[in-house]
N, C-alpha and C positions, 0 to 999 in steps of 0.2 A: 416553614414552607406553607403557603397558602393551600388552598384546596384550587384554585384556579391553576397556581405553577404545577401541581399533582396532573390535573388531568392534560396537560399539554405535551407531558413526555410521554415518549414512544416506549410500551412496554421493553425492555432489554429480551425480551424471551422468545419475541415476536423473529427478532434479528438472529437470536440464534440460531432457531429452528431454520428457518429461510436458511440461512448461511449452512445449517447442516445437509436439507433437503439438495439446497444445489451442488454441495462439494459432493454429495453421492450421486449426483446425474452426472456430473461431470467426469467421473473417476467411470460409470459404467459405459456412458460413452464413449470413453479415450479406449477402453478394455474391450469392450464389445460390439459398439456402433449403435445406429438408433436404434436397432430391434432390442439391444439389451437397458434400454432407459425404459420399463415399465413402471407402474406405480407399485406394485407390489416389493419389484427390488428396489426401488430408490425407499421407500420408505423402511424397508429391512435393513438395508446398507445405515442410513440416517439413523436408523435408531425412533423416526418421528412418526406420529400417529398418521394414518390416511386422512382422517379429519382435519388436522392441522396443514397438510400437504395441500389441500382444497383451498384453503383458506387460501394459501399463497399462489395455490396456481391451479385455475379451476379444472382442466385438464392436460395429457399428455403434451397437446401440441402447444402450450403455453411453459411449460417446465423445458422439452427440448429448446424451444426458443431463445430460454433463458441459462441454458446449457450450452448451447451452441455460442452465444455471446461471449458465457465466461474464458471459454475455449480459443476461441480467437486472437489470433497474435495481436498484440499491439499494431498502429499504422508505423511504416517505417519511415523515414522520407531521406530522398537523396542526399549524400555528398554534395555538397556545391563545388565550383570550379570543374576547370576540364572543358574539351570541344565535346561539343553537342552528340556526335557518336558515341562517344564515350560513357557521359552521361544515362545518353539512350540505353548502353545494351547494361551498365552498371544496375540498372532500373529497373530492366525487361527480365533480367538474371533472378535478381532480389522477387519481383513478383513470379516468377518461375518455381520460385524455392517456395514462397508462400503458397502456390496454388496444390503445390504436390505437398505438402504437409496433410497430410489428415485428417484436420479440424476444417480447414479453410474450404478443401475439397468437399467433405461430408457436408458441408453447412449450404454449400448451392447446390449441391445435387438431392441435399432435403427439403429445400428451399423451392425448386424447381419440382419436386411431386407433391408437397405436402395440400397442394390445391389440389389437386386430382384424385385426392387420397381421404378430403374431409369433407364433410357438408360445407355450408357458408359461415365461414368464420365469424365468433364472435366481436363487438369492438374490444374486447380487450386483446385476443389472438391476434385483430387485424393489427393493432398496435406493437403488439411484442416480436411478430411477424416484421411490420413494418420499419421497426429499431436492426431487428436482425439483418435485413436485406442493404438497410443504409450502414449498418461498419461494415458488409464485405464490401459493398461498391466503394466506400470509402478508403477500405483495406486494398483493395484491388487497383482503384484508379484514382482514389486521391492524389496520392505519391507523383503522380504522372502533371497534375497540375502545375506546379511549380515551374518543372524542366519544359516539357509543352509550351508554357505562355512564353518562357524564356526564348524557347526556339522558333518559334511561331508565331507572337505577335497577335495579333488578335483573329488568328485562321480560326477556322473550326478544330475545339479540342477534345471536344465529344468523339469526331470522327477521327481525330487521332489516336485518342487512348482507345478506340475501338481496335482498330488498326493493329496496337501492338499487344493488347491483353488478350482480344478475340483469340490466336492462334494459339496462344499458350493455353488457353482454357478448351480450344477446341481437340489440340496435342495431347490433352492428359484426358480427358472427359470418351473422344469417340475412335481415336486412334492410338492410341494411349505408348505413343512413345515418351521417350522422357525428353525433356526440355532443358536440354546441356548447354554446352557453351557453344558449339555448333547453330542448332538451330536458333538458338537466341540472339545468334548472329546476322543471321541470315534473317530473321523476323526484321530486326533495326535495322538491316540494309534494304531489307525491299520496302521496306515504308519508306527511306531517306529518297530510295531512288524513285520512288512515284509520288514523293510528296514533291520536289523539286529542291 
């Protein structure tokens, strides 16, 4: 092996630590929430030096970030087939379930203070921040693209999946009832009946 193929590979030790660093944010955040992701227990939990932690993530709100990520459900996307109500509340339901999950919740409601909470982010935060915010919107209203353009045509689908994700997120977030099959019902029928 050359000395050129030598220095092209990615240390393997590099990927561990990382890989260790985040499985122990991850695991105190599911446990504990954000206030229990500090550098002293994620690096305790890991096993990995503080020094090494820096390296990968130069502070706290850069590690949650990447905590928050790993945590996040996959996007789901609808069943095809079926009338459009159908669809709709199949949809409304599924992001329902996602928003009252834990992860998905925690991650906009830290999402939502962590500007209020830090000086002006660095470009790297702004970045790992800015990955963050695009899979929940993605997670949250991707899913909605598909059935949307299907039912709609080329209306506004911005202000549709506003429509139907707003209430569920406004439901658990400042009134905090749960988002059953009742009002999820009731969300798809009042959009069908003022969309036309």
């Amino acid at each position: 092996m050359s000395t050129h193929e030598t220095s092209h590979r990615r240390d393997p030790r590099l990927d561990r630590s990382r890989s260790a660093i985040l499985s122990a944010a991850v695991e105190l955040l599911s446990e504990g929430g954000v206030k229990a992701v500090t550098i002293d227990a994620v690096t305790a939990r890991s096993g990995v030096a503080r020094s090494t932690l820096y390296r990968h993530f130069p502070n706290n709100v850069e590690l949650l970030a990447a905590a928050f990520q790993e945590l996040l459900p996959p996007l789901r996307l609808p069943a095809a087939g079926g009338a459009p109500r159908d669809r709709l509340l199949r949809l409304v339901r599924a992001q329902a379930e996602q928003i009252e999950s834990a992860p998905a919740l925690a991650a906009v409601v830290w999402l939502a203070t962590v500007g209020l909470t830090t000086d002006a982010p660095s470009d790297d935060e702004r970045s790992r921040l800015a990955a963050l915010r695009e899979r929940i919107v993605d997670n949250l209203r991707g899913p909605f693209d598909a059935v949307l353009t299907e039912c709609l045509g080329d209306r506004d689908i911005d202000h549709a999946a506003a429509q139907l994700v707003g209430p569920l997120l406004f439901n658990t977030l400042i009134t905090r009832r749960p988002n059953d099959e009742r009002f999820c019902a009731r969300v798809v029928d009042d959009y069908l009946a003022g969309s036309g």
